[in-house]
C-alpha positions in Angstrom: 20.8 -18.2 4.0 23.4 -18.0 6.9 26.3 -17.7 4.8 28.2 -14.5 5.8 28.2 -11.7 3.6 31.6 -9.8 3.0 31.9 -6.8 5.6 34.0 -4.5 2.9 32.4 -0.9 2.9 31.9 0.5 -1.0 30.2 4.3 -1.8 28.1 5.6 1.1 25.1 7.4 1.2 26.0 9.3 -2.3 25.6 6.6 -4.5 23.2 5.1 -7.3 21.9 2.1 -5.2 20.7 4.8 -2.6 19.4 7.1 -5.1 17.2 3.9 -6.4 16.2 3.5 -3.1 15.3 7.1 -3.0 13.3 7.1 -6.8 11.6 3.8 -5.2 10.3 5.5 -2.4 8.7 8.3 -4.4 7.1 5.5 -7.0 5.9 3.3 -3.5 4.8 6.9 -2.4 2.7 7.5 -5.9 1.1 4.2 -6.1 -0.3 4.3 -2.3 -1.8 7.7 -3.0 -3.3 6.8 -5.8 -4.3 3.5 -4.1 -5.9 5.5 -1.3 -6.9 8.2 -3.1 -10.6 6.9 -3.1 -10.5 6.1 1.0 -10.6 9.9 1.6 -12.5 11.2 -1.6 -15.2 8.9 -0.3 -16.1 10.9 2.4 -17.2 13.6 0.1 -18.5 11.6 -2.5 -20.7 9.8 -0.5 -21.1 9.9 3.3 -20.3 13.5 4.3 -23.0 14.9 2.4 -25.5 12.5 2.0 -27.9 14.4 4.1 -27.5 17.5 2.4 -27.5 15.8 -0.8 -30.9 14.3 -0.2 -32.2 17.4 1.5 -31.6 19.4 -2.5 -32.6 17.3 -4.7 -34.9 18.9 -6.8 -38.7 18.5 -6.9 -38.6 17.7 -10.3 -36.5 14.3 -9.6 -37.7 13.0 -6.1 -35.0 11.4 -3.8 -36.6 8.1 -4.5 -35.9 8.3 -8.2 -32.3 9.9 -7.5 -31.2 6.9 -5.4 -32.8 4.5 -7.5 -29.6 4.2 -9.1 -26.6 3.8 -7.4 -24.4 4.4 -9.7 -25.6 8.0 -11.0 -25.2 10.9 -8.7 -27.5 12.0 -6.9 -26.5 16.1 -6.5 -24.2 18.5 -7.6 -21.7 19.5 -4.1 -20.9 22.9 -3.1 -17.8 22.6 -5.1 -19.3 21.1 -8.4 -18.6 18.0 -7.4 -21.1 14.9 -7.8 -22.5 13.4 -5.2 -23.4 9.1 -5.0 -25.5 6.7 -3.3 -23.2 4.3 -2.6 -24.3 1.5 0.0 -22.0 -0.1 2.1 -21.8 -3.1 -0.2 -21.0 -1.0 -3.3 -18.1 0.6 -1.5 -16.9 -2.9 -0.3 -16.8 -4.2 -4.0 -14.8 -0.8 -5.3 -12.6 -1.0 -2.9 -12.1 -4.2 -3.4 -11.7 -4.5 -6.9 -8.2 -2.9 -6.9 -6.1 -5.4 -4.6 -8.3 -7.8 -6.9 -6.7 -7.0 -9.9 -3.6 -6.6 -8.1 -4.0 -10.3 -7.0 -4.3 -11.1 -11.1 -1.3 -10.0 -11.6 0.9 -10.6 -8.7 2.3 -14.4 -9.9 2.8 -13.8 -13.9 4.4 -10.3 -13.6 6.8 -11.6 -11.0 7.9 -14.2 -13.8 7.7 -11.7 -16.5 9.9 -9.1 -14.6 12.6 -11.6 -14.7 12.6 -12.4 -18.4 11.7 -8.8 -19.9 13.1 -6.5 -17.3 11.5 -4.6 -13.9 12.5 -1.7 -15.0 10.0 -1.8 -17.8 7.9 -3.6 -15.7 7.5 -1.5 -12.7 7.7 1.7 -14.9 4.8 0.6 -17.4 2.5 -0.2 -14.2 3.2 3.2 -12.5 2.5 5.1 -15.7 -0.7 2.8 -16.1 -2.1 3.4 -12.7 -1.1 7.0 -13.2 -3.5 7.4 -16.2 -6.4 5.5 -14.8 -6.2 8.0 -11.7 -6.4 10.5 -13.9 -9.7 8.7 -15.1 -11.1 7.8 -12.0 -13.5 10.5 -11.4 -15.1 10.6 -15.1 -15.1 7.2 -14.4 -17.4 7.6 -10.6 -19.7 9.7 -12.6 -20.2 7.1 -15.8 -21.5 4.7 -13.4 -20.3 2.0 -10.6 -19.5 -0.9 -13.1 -17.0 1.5 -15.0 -15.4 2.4 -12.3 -15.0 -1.0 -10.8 -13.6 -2.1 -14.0 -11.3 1.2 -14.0 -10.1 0.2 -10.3 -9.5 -3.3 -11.2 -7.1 -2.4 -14.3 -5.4 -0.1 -11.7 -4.8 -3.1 -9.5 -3.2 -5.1 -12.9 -0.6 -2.0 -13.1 0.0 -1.5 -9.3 0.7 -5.4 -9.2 3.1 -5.3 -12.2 4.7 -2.7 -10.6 4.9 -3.7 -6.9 6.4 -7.3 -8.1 9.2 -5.6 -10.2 10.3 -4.0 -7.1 12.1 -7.8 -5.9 14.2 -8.2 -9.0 15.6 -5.1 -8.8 16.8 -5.3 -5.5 18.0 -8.9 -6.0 20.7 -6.5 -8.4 21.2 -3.5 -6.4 21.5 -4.5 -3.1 24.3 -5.8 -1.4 23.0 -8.3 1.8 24.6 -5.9 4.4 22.4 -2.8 3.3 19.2 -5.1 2.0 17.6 -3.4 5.0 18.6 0.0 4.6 17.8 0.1 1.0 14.4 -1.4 0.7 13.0 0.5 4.4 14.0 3.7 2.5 12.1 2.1 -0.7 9.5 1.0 1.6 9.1 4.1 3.8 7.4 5.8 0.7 4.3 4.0 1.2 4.1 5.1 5.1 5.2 8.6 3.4 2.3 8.8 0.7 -0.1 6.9 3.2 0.5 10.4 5.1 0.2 12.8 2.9 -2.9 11.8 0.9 -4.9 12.0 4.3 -2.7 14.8 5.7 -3.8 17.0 2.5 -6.6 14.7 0.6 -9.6 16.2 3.1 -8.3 19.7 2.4 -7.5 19.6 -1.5 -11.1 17.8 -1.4 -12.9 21.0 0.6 -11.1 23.3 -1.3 -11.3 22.5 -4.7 -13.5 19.8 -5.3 -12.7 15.5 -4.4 -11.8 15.1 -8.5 -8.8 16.9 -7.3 -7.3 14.2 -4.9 -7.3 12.0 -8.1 -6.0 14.8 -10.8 -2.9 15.9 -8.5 -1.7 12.6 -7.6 -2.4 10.9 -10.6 -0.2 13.9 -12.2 2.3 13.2 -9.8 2.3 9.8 -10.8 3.1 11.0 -14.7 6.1 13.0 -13.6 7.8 9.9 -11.7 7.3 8.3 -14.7 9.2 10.4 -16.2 11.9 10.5 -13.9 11.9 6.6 -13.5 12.4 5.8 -16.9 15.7 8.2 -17.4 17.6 7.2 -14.2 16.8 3.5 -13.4 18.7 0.5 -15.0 18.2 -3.2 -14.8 21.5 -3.9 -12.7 24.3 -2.2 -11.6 26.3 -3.7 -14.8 24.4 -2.0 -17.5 24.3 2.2 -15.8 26.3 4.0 -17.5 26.8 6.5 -14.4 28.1 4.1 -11.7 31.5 4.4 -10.6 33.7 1.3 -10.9 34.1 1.4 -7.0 30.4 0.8 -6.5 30.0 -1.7 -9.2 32.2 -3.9 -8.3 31.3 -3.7 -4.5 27.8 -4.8 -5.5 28.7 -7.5 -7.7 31.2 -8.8 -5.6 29.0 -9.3 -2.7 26.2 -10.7 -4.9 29.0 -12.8 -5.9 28.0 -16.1 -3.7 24.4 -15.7 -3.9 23.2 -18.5 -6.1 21.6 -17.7 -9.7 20.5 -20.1 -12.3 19.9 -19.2 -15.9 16.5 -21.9 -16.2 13.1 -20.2 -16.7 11.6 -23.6 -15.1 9.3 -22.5 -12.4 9.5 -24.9 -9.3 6.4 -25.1 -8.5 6.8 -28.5 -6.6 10.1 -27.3 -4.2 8.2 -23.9 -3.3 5.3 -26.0 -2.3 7.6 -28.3 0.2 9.5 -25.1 0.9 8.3 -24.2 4.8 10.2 -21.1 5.0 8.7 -19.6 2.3 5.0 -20.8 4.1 5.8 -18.6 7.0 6.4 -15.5 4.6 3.4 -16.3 3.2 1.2 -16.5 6.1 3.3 -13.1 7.6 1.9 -11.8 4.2 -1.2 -13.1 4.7 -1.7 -11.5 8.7 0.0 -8.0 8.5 -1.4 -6.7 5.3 -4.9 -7.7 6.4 -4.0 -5.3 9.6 -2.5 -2.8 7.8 -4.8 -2.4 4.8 -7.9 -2.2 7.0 -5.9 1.1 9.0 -5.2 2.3 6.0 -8.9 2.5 3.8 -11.0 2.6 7.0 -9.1 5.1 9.3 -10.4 8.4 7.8 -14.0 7.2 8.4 -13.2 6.0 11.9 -11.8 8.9 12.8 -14.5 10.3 11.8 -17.2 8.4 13.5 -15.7 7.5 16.7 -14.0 11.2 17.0 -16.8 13.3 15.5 -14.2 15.5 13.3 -14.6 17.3 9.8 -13.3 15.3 6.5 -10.2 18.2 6.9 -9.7 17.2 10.7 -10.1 13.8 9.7 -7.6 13.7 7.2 -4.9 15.4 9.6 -5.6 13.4 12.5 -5.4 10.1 10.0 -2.2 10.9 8.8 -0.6 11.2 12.3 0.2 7.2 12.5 1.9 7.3 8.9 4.4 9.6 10.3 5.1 6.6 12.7 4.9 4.1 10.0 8.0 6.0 7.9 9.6 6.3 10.8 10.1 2.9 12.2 10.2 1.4 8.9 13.5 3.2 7.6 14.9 2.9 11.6 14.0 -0.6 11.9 15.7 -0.8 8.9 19.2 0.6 10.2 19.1 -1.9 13.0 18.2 -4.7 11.4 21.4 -3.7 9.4 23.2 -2.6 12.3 23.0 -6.2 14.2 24.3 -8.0 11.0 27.3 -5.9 10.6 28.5 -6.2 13.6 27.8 -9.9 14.4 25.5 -9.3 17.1 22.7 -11.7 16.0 22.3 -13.9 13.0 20.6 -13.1 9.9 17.7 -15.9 10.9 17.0 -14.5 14.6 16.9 -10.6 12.8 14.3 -11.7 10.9 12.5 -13.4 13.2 12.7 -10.9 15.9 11.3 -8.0 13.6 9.1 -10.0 12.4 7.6 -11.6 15.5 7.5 -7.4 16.6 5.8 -6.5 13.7 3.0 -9.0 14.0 2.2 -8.5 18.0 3.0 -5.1 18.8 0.1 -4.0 16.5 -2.2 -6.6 17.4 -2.0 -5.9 20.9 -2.6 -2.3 20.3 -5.8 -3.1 17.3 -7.1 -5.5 20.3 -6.8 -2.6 23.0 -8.8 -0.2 20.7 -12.6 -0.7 21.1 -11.6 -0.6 25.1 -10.4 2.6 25.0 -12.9 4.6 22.9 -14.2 6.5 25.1 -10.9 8.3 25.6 -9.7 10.1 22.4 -6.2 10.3 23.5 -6.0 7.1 24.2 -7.9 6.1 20.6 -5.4 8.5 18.5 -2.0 6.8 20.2 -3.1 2.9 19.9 -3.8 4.4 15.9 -0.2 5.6 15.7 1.3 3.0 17.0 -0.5 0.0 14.7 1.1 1.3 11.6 4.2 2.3 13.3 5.0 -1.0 14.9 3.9 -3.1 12.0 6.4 -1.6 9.8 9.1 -3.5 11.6 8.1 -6.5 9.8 9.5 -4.4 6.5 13.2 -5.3 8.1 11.8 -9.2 8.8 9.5 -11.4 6.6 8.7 -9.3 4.2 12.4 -8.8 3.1 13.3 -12.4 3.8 12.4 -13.4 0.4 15.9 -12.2 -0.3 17.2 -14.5 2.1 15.5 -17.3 1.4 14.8 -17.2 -2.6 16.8 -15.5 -4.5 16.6 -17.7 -8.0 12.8 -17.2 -7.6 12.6 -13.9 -6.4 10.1 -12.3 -8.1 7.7 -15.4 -8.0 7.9 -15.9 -4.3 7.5 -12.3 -4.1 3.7 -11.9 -6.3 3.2 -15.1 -4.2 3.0 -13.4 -1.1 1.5 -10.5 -2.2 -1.2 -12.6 -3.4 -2.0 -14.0 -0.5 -2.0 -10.8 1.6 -5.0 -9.5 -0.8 -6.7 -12.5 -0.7 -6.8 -12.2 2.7 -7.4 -8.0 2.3 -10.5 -8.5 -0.8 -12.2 -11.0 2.4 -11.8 -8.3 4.8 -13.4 -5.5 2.6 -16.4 -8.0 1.8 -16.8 -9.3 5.4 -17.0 -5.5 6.5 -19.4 -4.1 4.1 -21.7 -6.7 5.1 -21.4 -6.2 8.9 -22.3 -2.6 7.6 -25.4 -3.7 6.4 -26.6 -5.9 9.0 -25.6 -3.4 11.4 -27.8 -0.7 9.3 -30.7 -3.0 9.4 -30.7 -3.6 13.2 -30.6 0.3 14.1 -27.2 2.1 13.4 -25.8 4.5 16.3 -25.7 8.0 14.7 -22.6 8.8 12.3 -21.7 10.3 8.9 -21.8 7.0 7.1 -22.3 3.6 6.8 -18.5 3.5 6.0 -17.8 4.7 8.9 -19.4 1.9 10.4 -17.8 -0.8 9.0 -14.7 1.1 10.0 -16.1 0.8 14.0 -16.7 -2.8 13.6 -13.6 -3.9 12.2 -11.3 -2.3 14.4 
């Protein structure tokens, strides 16, 4: 692990390895919209306009009967659009049920990616989840149980295709740029996280909430495309690389060690502490993070009193942050390798020890400063932004630390950050309904409640 790299330059900015990077970022950019597609929509489908939905229902169907079931809805929106009684406990299970079945997944993709390819791998799961977006609102109207099942198979292709993601760069990156490369790769998640609330509360006043789920599940289809004709295994097998590139790439993979076994060692990961403390880093900043990301349109929305529109806008502020600091902390992470400043071990534990406190401190601070809106809308930009430093620690160690078992260690972690997100969800739909039961404060949902309590 603290073995220097070689500090020749090869191709710059203009080259395939940074045009992966770039095609990654646009796939990490499809699967977190489609991911969070369902965060905004919800606002429409259920909580900001359950009052008007209950105030039309027809006398022929009283309001009793129309919530009796809570997976059929219960009006027909301004835009055409169904409306659902969803409590918060039905909420927690559907959004839940995705990083469940990503959590399936996670271990035996990581091994299959390394014996059938991640290109196929990654670009099979994308197309899937693509397709089931495309579903999703057919799905909502069908009932809850279909659409759980429907989010759970989206969670079985997002895993396959967030696991591929390591063996590919265990090809294509060189360790001097494994910073730069995969923050660009990883700024598309910050970058969709944006966008979907930036333009989801719009697109879901405008024309309806299927919409969300019909544009960015399109999308989706159209990477696919685009995936599939540019991106290659390794660096030896594209027929478009220059020689100067490839050999700079293979020549500073050159020393890192590779074994041709399929053996999975199970018993050297377990007595492997390194790869513990990437696990628990897992484990603490995606339960952070993926809290912000499905509950910060309906706390914005409680706590600030907006519209779903102004609530999207003003939740997509911290995701600009979150891009930002992810592809900066990236270049100087880089930046102190290459010239010697730190050593690989202390980078890593400096951005990560940054990326865990900074937006702790700041989650901590929020229910203090409520009362001042300002106040509330910084400490929200600056949780996702500051977290995204640990993109340039832990999160890339596995690099570092495990390259033979790369993509195992890799669904590993992930696995244990949505174990740790599928307990969060749970624990806060049921703080919604105790809180219901004991006298609710006014707001547009219980959602938005569970929002208030976690953070």
């Amino acid at each position: 692990m603290e073995e220097k790299p070689s500090t020749r330059k090869g191709p710059g900015f203009c080259s395939l390895r940074y045009g992966l990077a770039v095609i990654m970022h646009f796939s990490n950019f499809t699967l977190v919209t489609q991911r969070v597609s369902l965060s905004i929509a919800v606002i429409a489908m259920v909580n900001g306009t359950r009052q008007t939905a209950l105030s039309n229902v027809s006398a022929a169907e009283p309001a009793a009967d129309a919530l009796g079931d809570p997976g059929r809805p219960i009006q027909e929106f301004n835009t055409g659009t169904s409306v659902y009684a969803w409590s918060p406990e039905t909420q927690g299970v559907i959004f839940s049920s995705i990083s469940c079945g990503i959590m399936l997944t996670l271990i035996p993709s990581g091994y299959l990616a390394d014996i059938f390819g991640a290109k196929q791998m990654l670009g099979a799961g994308l197309l899937t989840s693509s397709l089931l977006t495309l579903f999703t609102p057919l799905a909502a109207d069908l009932g809850v149980t279909l659409l759980v099942a429907i989010r759970t198979l989206q969670g079985v292709a997002q895993g396959m295709a967030w696991t591929g993601q390591f063996t590919i760069w265990a090809k294509w990156a060189p360790p001097l740029e494994r910073s730069k490369l995969t923050s660009i790769a990883g700024s598309g998640a910050a970058f969709g996280s944006f966008i979907i609330l930036c333009v989801g509360g719009l697109i879901s006043q405008a024309l309806g909430w299927p919409f969300i789920f019909y544009i960015f599940g399109g999308i989706g289809c159209v990477c696919c495309l685009l995936w599939f004709t540019v991106i290659y295994d390794d660096p030896g097998h594209h027929p478009c690389i220059s020689a100067r590139e490839k050999e700079y790439i293979v020549s500073s993979l050159a020393q890192q060690p590779t074994s041709p076994r399929r053996s999975v060692p199970i018993k050297a990961m377990v007595r492997c502490l390194p790869l513990w403390a990437i696990f628990t880093g897992f484990f603490s900043h995606f339960w952070l993070c993926t809290i912000i990301i499905t509950y910060l349109p309906t706390y914005i929305s409680s706590v600030l009193r907006v519209s779903i529109r102004d609530s999207g806008l003003l939740s997509s502020l911290p995701f600009v942050a979150a891009a930002s600091c992810t592809i900066l902390g990236g270049q100087l992470a880089d930046f102190l390798l290459s010239r010697n400043l730190l050593r690989l071990i202390t980078v890593r534990k400096l951005f990560s020890s940054l990326g865990l406190l900074l937006p702790s401190l700041c989650a901590v601070a929020l229910p203090f400063v409520a009362s001042s809106h300002v106040t509330t809308i910084i400490l929200l930009i600056l949780i996702p932004g500051t977290s995204n430093l640990c993109d340039s620690g832990f999160i890339i160690n596995t690099l570092d630390v495990a390259p033979r078992i790369l993509c195992l260690a890799g669904g590993t972690s992930f696995s244990c950050l949505l174990l740790s997100i599928c307990s969060a969800w749970f624990f806060t739909s049921r703080l919604g309904k105790q809180k219901s039961r004991t006298g609710p404060k006014s707001g547009p949902s219980p959602a938005s409640e569970d929002a208030e309590l976690q953070t």
